[in-house]
Structures are given as C-alpha cells and as structure tokens.
C-alpha positions in Angstrom: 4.8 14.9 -12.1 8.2 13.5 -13.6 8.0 11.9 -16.7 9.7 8.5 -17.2 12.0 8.0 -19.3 12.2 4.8 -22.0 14.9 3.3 -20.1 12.8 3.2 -16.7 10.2 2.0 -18.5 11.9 -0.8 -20.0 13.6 -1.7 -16.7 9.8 -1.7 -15.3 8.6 -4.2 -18.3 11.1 -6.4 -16.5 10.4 -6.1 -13.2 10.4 -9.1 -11.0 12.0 -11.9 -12.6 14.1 -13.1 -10.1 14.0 -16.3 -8.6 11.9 -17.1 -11.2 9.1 -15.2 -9.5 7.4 -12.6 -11.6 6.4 -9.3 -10.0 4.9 -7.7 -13.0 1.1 -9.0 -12.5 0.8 -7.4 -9.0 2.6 -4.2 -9.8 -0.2 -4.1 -12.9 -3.0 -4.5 -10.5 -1.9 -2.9 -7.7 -1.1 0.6 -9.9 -4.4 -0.2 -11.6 -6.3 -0.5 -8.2 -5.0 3.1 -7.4 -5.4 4.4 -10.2 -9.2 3.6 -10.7 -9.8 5.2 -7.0 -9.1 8.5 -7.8 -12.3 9.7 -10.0 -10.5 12.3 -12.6 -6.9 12.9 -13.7 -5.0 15.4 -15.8 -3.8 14.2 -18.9 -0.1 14.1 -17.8 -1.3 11.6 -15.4 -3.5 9.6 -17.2 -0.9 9.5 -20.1 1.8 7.9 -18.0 -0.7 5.6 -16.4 -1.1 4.5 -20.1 2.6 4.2 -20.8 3.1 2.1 -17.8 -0.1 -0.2 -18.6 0.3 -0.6 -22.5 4.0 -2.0 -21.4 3.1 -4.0 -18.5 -0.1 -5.5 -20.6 2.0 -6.6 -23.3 3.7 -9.6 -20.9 1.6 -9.9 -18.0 -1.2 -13.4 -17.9 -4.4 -13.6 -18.9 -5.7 -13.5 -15.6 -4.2 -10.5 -14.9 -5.4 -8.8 -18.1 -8.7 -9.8 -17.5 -8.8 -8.1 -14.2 -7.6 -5.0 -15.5 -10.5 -4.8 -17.8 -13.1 -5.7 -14.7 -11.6 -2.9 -13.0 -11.3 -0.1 -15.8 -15.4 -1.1 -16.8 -15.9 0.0 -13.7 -14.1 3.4 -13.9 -16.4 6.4 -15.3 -13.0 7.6 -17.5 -10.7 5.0 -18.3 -7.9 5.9 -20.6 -9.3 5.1 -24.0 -5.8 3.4 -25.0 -5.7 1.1 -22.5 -9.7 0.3 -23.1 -8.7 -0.2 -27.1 -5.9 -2.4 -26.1 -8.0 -4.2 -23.7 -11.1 -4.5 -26.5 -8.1 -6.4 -28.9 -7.4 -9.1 -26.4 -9.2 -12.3 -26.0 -12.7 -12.7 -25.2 -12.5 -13.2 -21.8 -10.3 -9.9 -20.9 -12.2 -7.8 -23.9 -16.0 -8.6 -22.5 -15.9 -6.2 -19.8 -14.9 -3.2 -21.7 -16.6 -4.5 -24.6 -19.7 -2.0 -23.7 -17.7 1.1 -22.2 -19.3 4.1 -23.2 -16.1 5.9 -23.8 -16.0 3.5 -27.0 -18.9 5.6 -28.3 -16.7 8.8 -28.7 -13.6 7.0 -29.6 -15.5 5.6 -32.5 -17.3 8.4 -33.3 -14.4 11.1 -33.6 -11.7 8.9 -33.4 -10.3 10.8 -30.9 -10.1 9.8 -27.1 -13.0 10.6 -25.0 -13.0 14.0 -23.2 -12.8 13.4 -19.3 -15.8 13.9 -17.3 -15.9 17.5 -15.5 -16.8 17.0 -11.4 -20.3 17.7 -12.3 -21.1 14.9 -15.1 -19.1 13.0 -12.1 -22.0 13.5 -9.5 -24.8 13.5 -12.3 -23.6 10.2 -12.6 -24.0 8.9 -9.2 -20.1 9.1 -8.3 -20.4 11.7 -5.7 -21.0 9.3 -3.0 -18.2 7.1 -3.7 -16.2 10.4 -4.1 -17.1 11.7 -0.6 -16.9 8.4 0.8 -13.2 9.0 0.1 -12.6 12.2 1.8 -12.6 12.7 5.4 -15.3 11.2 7.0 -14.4 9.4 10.1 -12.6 10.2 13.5 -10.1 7.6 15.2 -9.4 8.0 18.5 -5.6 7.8 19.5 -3.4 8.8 22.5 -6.6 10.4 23.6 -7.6 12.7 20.8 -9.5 12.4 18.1 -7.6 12.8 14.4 -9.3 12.7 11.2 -8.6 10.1 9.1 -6.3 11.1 6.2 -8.3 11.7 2.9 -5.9 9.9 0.7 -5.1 6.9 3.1 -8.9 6.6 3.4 -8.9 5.9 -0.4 -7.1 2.5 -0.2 -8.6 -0.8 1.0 -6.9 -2.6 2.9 -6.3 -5.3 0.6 -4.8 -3.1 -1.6 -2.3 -1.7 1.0 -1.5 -5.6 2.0 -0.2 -6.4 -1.4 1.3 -3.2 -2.3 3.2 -3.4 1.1 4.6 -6.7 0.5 5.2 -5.8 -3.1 7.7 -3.0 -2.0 9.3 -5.2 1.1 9.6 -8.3 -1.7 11.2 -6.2 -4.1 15.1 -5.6 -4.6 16.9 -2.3 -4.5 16.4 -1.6 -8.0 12.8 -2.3 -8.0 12.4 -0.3 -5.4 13.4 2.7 -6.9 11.4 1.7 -9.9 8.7 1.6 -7.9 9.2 5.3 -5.4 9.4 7.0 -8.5 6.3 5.4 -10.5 3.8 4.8 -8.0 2.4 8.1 -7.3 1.0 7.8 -11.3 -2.0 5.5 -9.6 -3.2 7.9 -7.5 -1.1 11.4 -7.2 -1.4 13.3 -4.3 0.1 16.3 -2.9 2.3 16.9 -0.3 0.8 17.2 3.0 -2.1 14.8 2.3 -1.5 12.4 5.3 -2.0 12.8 8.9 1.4 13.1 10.7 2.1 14.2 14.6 3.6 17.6 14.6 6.6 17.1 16.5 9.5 19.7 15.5 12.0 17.2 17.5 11.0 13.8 15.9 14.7 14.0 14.4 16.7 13.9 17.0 14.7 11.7 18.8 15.1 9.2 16.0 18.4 10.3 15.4 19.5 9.7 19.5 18.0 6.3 19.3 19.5 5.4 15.8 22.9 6.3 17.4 22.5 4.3 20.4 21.4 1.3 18.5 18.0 1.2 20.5 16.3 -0.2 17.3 13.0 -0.6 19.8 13.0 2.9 21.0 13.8 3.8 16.7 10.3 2.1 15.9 8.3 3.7 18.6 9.3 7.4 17.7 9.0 6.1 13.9 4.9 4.5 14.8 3.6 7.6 16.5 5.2 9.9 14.3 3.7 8.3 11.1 0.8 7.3 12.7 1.4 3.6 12.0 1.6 -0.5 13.8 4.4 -1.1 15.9 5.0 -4.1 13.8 5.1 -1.9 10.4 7.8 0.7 12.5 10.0 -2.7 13.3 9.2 -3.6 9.8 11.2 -0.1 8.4 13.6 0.1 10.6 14.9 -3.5 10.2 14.7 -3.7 6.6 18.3 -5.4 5.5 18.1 -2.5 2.4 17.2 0.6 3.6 14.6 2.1 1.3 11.5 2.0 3.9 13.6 4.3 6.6 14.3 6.9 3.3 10.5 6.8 2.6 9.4 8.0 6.4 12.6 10.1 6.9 11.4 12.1 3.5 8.0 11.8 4.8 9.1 13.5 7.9 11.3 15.8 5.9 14.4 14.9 7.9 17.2 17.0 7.4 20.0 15.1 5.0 22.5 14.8 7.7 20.5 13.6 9.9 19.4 11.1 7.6 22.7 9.8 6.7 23.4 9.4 10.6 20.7 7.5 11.2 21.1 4.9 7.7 24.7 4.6 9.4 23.4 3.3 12.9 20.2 2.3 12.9 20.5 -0.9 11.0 24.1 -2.8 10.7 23.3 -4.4 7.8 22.5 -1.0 5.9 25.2 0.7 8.2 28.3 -1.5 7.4 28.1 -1.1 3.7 28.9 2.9 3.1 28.4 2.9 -0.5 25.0 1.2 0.0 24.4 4.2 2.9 25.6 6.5 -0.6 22.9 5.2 -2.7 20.1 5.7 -0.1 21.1 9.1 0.9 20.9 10.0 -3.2 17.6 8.3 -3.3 16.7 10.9 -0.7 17.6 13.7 -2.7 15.8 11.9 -5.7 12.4 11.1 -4.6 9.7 13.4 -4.2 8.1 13.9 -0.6 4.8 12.9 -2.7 6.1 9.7 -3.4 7.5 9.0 0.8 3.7 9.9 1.1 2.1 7.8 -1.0 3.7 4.6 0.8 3.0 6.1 3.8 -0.5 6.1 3.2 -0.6 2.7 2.3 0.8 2.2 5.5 -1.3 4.2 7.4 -4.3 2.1 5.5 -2.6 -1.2 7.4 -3.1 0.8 10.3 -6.7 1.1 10.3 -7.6 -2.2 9.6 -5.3 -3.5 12.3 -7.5 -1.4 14.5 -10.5 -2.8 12.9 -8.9 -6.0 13.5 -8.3 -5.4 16.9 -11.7 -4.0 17.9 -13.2 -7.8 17.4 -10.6 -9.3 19.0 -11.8 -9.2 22.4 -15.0 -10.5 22.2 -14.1 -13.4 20.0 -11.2 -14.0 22.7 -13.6 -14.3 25.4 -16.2 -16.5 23.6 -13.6 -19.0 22.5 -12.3 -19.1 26.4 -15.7 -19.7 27.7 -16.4 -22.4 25.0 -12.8 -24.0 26.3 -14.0 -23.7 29.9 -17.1 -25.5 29.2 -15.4 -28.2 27.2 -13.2 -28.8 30.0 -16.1 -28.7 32.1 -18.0 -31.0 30.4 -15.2 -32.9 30.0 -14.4 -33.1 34.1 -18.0 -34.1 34.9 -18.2 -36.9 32.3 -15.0 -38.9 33.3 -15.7 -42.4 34.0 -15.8 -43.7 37.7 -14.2 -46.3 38.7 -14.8 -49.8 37.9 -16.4 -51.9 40.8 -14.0 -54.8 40.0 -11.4 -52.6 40.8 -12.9 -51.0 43.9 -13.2 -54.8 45.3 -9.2 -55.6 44.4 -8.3 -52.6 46.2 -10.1 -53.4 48.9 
C-alpha cells in the first residue's frame, strides 16, 4: 500500500469546499464505514487509516465525530489514536468509546493495544459476522449462477449509495484524492471481484467507443463488470472521465486502447486532449486495487437493485388491482339521473 504523502494529505483536509458544500463529513464516514468492515488490518493500514482520520477529525461537525465513535465502539480493534482522540472530544462523541476495552491496555502500558489474532476474533463471537462477509450466496444471471464477490458482499448498500455519489459529486482533483486513498478503508487484492472473462471486452468497447454508440459502450461496460445498465450509462457519460479509467483498469485494458476510447467515447472528455492526457496518466497511476475497490461498490448497487427489483412485481400488481377496484367502485357508485331531468327531456 502507497503511503501518502503530507501534501495529499493536506489537499484531503480540504476536500470539498466548493460551492460552499463540504465533502469532508461523508468522506470521514464513508472511509470509516469501510474500514470498520474489514475485522483486522496490518499496521501499514491501520496507520494511514489514522493519518487520514486524525486530519479529517480535526474540521469535520460534531455530528460527524460522534458517529465515528458509534462506529469504532463497535469495532473489536479500533486504532487506539483515533479512540484517544475521540475519548478528548465532547461528551456526546467521547461516550461511546468512553468504555472500549482497548483503553485498558493503552492505559496500562501506554502503548497501543496489540490487534486481536483471527482466533481471539472468533472467541469473541466475530466469526459469524466474518463469514457472513465472504461468499455465501449465488445470483443467478444470464443463466448461470456466480458467486457473489467476497469483498462487494462486505458493503451495504447504503454505504455504496453515498460513496458512489461521493465520487460522481466530486471534481477532478478530488477524484484522484480519493482513487488513491480509498482502498485504506478496506484493502483488497487484485482479483477480489467477480468479472466475465471475456479476452475481447476491449475491442468490443473499443469498436463501440469509436463509432460513438455510447448505448452499445454501456452494455459491453454492464456485463463485463457485472453492474446496472444505468451505472454503465452513468461511467460512460461522465463529463470528466475518471469512472471509464476505473473500469478500463479494472478490466486491465491495454493503454492504447484506453486512450482510444477516452478520445471517442464521450465528446466532452474527447475534445479536450490535455484533459484525455491527465486521464491516461491517472491510468498509469492508480493501482488495479483501487479500479477494484469502486468497482465493488458498484457491484454492491447492483445487488440491491436486484433486491429492489425482486419486489417490484408484486407490489405493481397489488397497486393495479387496488386502482381497478377504485375505478370500479367508483363506476358503480355514479349518480343516476335526476327525475326532474328525465321529465324535461322527455
């Protein structure tokens, strides 16, 4: 895992401030959500976890604060610097934490508590949420059955919502920010998701890219990455670019073939060819972990658009029947006709 560097770091601290929105509260929760879903980390990851949070801490609300300490009680190993710092805060944010036992060690030694081995995890009663998180359903799709991705299964749905809109919200700048300090939360290696094997993916996104068939672009794009129609649109109409560099590294699309297809597939990336520059070196920057790791969040749209979609039908055909008996009902209880004005029309 890359280590980032003070100057990313205070660009991150800053995140968001434009149009007087500020970003920096959901990118806090969101990288905290993540990163209490995964059970153990090393101490490279947990220590840049920290630097990111100590930073982000230090200017986010009160609200937000407070529900960074709901979520790290909850945790069996929080980093013990981020507990201390939450333990000096107000009342409010510092009650959760306030009985952690990772407190007892820090106090003890004053050194941070030792993280728990994968058998203190399942002493503890974590096993279950730990295997709840790894493969444990089928979908069916296309007519076979493909086993959910063990990382994607990890985030709710929630989660993936406001990460997702995080990423599309942000600017170009963020977005880098964000490829190449997101996989912190919950690192994963490469090859963690479920993709279709298809050796020719490339050209066919390539071909479609080149005859501006931006319909055809997001088809090959949703079954390929085994994601919504309306996410595929989403990525390949995106006025900056970054979403197609995330699913072409996914897909580890050759470079050229890259740059091709950030040329034709959208005109509003296409026409600037410095901006079609900057993607193409974000390419070569960003880790296939990281293209992953927003891939999985939007595989986890996915599955609870299937969810979705699975209740649909029946709550469809009850609210049609309770329309047709309305306008029943409705039919049979119209008034007849006066009998003064049957005798003037007669």
């Amino acid at each position: 895992m890359q280590s980032s560097t003070p100057s990313s770091l205070d660009n991150l601290t800053h995140l968001g401030l434009r149009r007087g929105v500020d970003m920096r509260p959901t990118l806090l929760r969101v990288l905290t959500d993540l990163y209490v879903q995964k059970l153990t980390h090393t101490a490279d990851e947990e220590g840049h976890y920290t630097e990111l949070a100590l930073r982000l801490l230090d200017v986010v609300d009160v609200a937000t604060r407070a529900a960074v300490a709901g979520r790290m009680a909850r945790h069996l190993s929080p980093p013990s610097r981020v507990i201390l710092r939450l333990l000096s805060d107000l009342p409010e944010v510092a009650a959760p934490v306030r009985g952690h036992h990772v407190l007892q060690r820090v106090r003890e030694t004053n050194e941070p508590a030792p993280r728990p081995s994968v058998s203190e995890v399942r002493e503890r009663g974590i096993g279950e949420a730990k295997t709840k998180a790894k493969i444990q359903t089928t979908e069916k799709r296309d007519d076979e059955v493909r086993p959910v991705p063990e990382f994607a299964g990890m985030i709710a749905a929630d989660i993936a919502s406001e990460l997702n809109e995080l990423f599309f919200a942000a600017n170009a700048d963020e977005r880098r920010l964000i490829l190449l300090n997101l996989q912190v939360a919950a690192p994963i290696s490469a090859g963690h998701i479920q993709l279709v094997p298809d050796a020719g993916v490339g050209q066919r996104l390539e071909n479609a890219a080149l005859a501006r068939n931006s319909d055809e672009f997001a088809q090959h794009l949703a079954r390929s990455l085994q994601i919504s129609r309306a996410q595929a649109r989403r990525v390949a109409g995106d006025e900056l670019g970054e979403p197609i560099v995330v699913a072409a590294k996914a897909l580890t699309l050759r470079r050229d073939v890259v740059y091709r297809i950030l040329l034709f597939v959208n005109t509003t990336v296409g026409h600037s060819v410095e901006r079609v520059h900057a993607l193409a070196a974000l390419y070569d920057a960003m880790t296939t972990q990281a293209a992953e790791h927003i891939v999985a969040i939007w595989q986890a749209l996915q599955r609870h658009e299937r969810a979705t979609a699975r209740l649909r039908p029946l709550l469809w055909n009850d609210d049609t029947r309770g329309r047709a008996r309305t306008a029943t009902a409705t039919v049979r209880r119209a008034p007849a006709q006066p009998p003064n004005e049957r005798r003037d029309a007669s």
